[in-house]
FINU-913847 format. One record per residue: residue in three letters; residue number from 1; x negated, y negated, z of N, C-alpha, C in turn. Coordinates in Angstrom, 1 decimal. Layout:
BEGIN
+--------+-----+--------+--------+--------+--------+--------+--------+--------+--------+--------+
| residu | num |   n_px |   n_py |   n_pz |  ca_px |  ca_py |  ca_pz |   c_px |   c_py |   c_pz |
+--------+-----+--------+--------+--------+--------+--------+--------+--------+--------+--------+
|    ala | NUM |      X |      Y |      Z |      X |      Y |      Z |      X |      Y |      Z |
...
+--------+-----+--------+--------+--------+--------+--------+--------+--------+--------+--------+
This chain:
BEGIN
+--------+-----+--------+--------+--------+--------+--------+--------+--------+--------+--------+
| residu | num |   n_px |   n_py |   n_pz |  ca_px |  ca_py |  ca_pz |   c_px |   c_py |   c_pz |
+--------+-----+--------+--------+--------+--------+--------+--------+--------+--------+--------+
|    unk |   1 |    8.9 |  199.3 | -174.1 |    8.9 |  199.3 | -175.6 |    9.0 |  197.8 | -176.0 |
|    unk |   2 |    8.3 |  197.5 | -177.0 |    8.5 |  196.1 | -177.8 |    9.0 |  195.8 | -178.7 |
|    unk |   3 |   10.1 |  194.8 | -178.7 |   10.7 |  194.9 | -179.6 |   11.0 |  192.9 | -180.4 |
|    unk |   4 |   10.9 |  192.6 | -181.6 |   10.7 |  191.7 | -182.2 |   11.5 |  191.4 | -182.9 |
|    unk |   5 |   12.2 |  189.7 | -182.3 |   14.0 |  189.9 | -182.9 |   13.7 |  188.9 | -184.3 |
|    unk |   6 |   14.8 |  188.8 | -185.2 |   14.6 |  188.0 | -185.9 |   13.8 |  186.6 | -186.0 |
|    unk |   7 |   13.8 |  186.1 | -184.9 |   13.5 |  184.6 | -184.8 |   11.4 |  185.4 | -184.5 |
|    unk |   8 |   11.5 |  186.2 | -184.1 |    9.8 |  186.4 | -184.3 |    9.5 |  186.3 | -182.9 |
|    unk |   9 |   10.7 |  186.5 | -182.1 |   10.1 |  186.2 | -180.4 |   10.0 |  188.3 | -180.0 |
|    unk |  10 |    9.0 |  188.4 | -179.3 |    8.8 |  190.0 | -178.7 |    9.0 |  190.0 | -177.3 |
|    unk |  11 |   10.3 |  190.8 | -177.5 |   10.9 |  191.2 | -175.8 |   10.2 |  192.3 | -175.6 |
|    unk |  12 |   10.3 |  192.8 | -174.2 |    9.9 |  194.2 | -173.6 |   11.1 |  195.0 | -173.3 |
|    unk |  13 |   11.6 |  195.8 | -173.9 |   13.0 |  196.3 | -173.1 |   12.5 |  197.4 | -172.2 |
|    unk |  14 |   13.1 |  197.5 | -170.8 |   12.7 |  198.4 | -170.3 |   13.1 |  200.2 | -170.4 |
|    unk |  15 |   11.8 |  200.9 | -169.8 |   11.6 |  202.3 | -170.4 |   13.3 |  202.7 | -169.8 |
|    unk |  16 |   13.2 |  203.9 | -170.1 |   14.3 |  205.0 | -169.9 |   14.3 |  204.9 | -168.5 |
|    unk |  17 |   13.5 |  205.0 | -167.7 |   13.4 |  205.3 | -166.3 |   13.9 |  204.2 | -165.5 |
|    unk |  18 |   13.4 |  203.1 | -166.0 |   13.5 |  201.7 | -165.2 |   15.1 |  201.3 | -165.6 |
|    unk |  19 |   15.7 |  201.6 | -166.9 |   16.7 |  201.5 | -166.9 |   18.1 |  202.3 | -166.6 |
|    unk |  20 |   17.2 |  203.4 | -166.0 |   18.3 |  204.4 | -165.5 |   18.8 |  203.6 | -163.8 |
|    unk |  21 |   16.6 |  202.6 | -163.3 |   17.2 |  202.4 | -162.1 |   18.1 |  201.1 | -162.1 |
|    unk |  22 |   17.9 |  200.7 | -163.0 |   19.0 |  198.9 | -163.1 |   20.3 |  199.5 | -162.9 |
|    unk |  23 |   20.9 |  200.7 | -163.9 |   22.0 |  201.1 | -164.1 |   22.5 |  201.7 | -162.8 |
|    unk |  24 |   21.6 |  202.3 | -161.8 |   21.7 |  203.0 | -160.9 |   22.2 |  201.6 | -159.8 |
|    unk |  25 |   21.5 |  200.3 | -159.7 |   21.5 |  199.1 | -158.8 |   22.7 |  198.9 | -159.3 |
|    unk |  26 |   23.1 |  198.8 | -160.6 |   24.8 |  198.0 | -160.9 |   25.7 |  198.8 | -160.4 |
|    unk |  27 |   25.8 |  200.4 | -160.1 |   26.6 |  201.1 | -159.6 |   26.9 |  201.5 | -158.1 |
|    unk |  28 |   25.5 |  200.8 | -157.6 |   25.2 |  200.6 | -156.2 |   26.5 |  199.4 | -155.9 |
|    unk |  29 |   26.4 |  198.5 | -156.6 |   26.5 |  196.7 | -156.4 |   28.3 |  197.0 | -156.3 |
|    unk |  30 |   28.8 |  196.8 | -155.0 |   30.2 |  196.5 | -155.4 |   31.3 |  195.5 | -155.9 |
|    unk |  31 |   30.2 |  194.3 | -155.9 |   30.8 |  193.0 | -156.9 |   30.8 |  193.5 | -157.9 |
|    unk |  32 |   30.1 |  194.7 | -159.0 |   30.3 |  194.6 | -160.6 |   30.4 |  195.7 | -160.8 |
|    unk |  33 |   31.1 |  196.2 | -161.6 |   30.7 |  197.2 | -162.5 |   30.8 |  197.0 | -164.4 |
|    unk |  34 |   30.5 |  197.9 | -164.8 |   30.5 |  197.7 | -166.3 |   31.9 |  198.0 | -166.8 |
|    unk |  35 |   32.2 |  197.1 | -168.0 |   33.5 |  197.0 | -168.8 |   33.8 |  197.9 | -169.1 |
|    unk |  36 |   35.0 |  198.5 | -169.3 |   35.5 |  199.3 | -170.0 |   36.0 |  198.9 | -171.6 |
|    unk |  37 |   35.9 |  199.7 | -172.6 |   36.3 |  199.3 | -174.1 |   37.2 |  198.3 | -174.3 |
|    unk |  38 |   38.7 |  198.3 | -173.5 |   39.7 |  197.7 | -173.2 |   39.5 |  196.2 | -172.4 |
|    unk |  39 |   38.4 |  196.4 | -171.5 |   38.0 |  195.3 | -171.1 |   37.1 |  194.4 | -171.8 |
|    unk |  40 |   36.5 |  194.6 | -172.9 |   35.3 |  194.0 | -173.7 |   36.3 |  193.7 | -174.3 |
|    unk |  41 |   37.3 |  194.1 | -175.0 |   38.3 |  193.5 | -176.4 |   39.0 |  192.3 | -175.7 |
|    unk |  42 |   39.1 |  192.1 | -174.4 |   39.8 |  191.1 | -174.0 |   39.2 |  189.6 | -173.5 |
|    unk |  43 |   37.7 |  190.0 | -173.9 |   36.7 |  189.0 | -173.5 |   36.9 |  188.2 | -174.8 |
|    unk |  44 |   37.2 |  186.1 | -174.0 |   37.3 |  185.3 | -175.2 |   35.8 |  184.7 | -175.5 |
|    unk |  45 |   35.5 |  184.8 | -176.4 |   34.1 |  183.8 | -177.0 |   34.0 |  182.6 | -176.1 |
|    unk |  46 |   32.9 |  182.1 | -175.7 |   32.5 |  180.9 | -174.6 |   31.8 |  179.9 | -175.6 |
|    unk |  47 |   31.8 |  178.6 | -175.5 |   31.1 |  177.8 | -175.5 |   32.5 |  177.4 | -177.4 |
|    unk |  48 |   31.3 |  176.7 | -177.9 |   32.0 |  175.7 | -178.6 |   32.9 |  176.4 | -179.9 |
|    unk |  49 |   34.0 |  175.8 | -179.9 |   34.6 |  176.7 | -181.0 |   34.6 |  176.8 | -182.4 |
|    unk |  50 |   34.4 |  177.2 | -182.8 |   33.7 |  177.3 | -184.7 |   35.0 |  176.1 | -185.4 |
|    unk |  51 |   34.3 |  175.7 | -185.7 |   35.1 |  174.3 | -186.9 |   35.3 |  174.9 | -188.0 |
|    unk |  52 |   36.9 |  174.1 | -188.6 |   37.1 |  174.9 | -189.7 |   36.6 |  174.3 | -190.8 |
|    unk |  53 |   36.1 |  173.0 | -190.8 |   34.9 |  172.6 | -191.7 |   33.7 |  173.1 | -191.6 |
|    unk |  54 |   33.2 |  173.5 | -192.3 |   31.6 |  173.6 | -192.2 |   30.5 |  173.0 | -192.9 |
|    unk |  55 |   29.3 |  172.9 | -192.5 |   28.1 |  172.2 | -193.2 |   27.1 |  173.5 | -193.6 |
|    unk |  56 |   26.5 |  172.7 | -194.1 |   25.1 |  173.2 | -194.7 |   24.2 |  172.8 | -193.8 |
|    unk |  57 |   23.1 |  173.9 | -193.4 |   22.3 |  174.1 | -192.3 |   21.0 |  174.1 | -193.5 |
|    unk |  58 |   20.1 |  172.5 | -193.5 |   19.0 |  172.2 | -194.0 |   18.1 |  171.7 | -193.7 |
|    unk |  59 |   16.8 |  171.9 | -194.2 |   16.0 |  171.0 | -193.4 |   15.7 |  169.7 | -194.1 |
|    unk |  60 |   15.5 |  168.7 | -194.0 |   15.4 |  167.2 | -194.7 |   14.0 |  166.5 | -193.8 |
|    unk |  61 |   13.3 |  166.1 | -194.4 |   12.4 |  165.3 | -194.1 |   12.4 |  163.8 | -194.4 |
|    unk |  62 |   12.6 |  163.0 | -193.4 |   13.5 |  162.1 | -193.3 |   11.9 |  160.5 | -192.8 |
|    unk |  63 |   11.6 |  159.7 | -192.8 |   10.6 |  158.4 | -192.4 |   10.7 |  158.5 | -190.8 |
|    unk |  64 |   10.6 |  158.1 | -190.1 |   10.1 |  158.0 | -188.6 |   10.8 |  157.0 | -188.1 |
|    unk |  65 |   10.8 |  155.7 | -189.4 |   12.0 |  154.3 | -189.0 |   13.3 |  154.9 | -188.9 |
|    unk |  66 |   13.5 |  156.0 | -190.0 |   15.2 |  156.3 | -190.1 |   15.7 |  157.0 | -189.4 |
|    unk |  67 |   14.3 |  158.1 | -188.9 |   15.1 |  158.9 | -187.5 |   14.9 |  158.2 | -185.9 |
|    unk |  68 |   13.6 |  157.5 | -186.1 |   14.1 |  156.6 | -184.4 |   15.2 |  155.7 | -184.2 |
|    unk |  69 |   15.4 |  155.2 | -185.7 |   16.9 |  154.3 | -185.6 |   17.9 |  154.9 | -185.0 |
|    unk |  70 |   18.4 |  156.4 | -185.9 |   19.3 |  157.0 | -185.6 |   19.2 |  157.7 | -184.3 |
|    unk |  71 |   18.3 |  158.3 | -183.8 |   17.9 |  158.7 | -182.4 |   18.4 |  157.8 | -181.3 |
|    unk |  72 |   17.9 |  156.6 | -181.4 |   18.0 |  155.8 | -180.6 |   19.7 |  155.0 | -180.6 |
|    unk |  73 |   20.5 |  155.5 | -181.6 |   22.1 |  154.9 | -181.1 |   22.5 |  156.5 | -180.2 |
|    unk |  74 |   22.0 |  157.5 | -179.9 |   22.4 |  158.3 | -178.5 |   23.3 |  159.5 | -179.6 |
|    unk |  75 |   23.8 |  159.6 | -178.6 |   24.6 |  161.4 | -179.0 |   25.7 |  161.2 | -180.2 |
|    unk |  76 |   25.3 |  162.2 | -181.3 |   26.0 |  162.1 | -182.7 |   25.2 |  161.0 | -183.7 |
|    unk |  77 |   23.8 |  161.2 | -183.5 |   23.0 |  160.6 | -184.4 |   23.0 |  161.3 | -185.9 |
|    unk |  78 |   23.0 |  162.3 | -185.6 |   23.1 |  163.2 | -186.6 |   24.4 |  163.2 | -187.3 |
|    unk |  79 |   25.6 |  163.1 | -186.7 |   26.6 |  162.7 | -187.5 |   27.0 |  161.6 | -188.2 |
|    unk |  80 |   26.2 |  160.7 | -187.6 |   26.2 |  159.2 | -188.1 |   25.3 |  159.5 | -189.6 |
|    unk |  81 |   23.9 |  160.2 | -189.4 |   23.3 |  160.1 | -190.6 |   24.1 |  160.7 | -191.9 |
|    unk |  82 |   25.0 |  162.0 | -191.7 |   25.9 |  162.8 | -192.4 |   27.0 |  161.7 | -193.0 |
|    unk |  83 |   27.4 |  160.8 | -192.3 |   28.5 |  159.6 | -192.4 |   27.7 |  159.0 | -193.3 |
|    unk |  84 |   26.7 |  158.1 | -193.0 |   25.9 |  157.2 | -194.0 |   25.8 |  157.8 | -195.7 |
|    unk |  85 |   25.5 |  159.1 | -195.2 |   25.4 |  159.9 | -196.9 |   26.9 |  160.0 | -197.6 |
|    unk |  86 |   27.4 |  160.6 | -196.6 |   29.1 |  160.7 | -197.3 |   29.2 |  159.5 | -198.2 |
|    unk |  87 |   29.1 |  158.4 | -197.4 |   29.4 |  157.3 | -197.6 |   28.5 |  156.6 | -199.2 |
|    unk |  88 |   27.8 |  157.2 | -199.1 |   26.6 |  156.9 | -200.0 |   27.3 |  157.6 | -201.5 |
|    unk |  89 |   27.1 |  158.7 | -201.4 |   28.1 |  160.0 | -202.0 |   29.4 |  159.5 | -202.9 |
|    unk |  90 |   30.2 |  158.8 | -201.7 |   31.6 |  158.1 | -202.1 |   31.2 |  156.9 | -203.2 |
|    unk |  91 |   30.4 |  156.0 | -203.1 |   30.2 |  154.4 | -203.5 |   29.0 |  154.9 | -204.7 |
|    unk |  92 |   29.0 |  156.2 | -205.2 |   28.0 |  156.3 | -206.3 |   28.6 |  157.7 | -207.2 |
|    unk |  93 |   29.9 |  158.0 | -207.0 |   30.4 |  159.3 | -207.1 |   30.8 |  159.5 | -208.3 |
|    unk |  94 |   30.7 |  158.4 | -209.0 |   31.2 |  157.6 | -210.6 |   30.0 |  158.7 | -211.5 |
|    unk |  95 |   29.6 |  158.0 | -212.6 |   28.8 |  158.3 | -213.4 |   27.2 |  158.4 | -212.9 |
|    unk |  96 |   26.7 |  160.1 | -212.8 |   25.3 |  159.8 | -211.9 |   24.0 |  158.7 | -212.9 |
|    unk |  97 |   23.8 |  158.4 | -212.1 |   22.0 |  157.7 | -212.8 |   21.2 |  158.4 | -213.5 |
|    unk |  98 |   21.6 |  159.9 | -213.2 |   20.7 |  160.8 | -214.2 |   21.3 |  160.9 | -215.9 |
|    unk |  99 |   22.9 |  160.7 | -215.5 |   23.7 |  161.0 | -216.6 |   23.5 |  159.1 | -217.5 |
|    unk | 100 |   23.1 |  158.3 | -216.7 |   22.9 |  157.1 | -217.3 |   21.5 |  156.8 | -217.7 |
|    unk | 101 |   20.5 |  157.8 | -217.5 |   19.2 |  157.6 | -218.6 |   18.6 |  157.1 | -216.9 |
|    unk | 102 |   18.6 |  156.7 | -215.5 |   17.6 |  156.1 | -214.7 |   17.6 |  157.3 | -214.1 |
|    unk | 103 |   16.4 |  158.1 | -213.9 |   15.2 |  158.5 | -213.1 |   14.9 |  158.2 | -211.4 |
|    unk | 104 |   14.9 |  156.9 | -211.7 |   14.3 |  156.1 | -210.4 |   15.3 |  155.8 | -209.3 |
|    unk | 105 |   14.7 |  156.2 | -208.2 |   16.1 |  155.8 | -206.9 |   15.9 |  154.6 | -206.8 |
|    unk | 106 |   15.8 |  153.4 | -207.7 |   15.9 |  152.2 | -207.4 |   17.1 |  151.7 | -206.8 |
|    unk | 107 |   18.5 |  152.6 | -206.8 |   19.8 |  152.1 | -206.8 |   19.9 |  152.4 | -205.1 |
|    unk | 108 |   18.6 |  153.1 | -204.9 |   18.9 |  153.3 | -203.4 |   19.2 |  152.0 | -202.3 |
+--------+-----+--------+--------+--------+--------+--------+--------+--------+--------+--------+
């Protein structure tokens, strides 16, 4: 059977048969067997731990000079660009340009 997960990718799960024989091989295997209820509740989350700040997940289309710059200082490029804006954010946070009659990102 095929089946098509959100992201638009199509797995094959296998039939009833084929998965009776996997389930049949794991019960063979005496390194594993399957969890019990009690044993699944005691499993901790792996990999990185959710932050108690969060961002906004956007897409930005950004010049080719501003992301090879930032690419090219190495790991946390992306944080660095998030810093430059904060920072941007902070030192214009006063009265907007829209609220003062300019239009134009000339203040950029």
């Amino acid at each position: 059977m095929l089946v098509k997960t959100k992201t638009g990718r199509v797995i094959e799960l296998p039939s009833d048969e084929e998965d009776a024989i996997i389930n049949a091989g794991i019960a063979a295997d005496p390194d594993t067997y399957e969890l019990s209820d009690k044993e699944f509740k005691q499993l901790k989350p792996v990999g990185r731990p959710k932050s108690a700040v969060t961002k906004d997940k956007i897409t930005i289309r950004l010049s080719h000079d501003v992301t090879d710059y930032f690419r090219s200082t190495g790991k946390g490029w992306q944080t660095r660009i998030n810093r430059v804006l904060q920072n941007y954010v902070k030192t214009h946070s006063g009265k907007s340009d829209k609220e003062k009659g300019d239009t134009t990102d000339a203040t950029l």
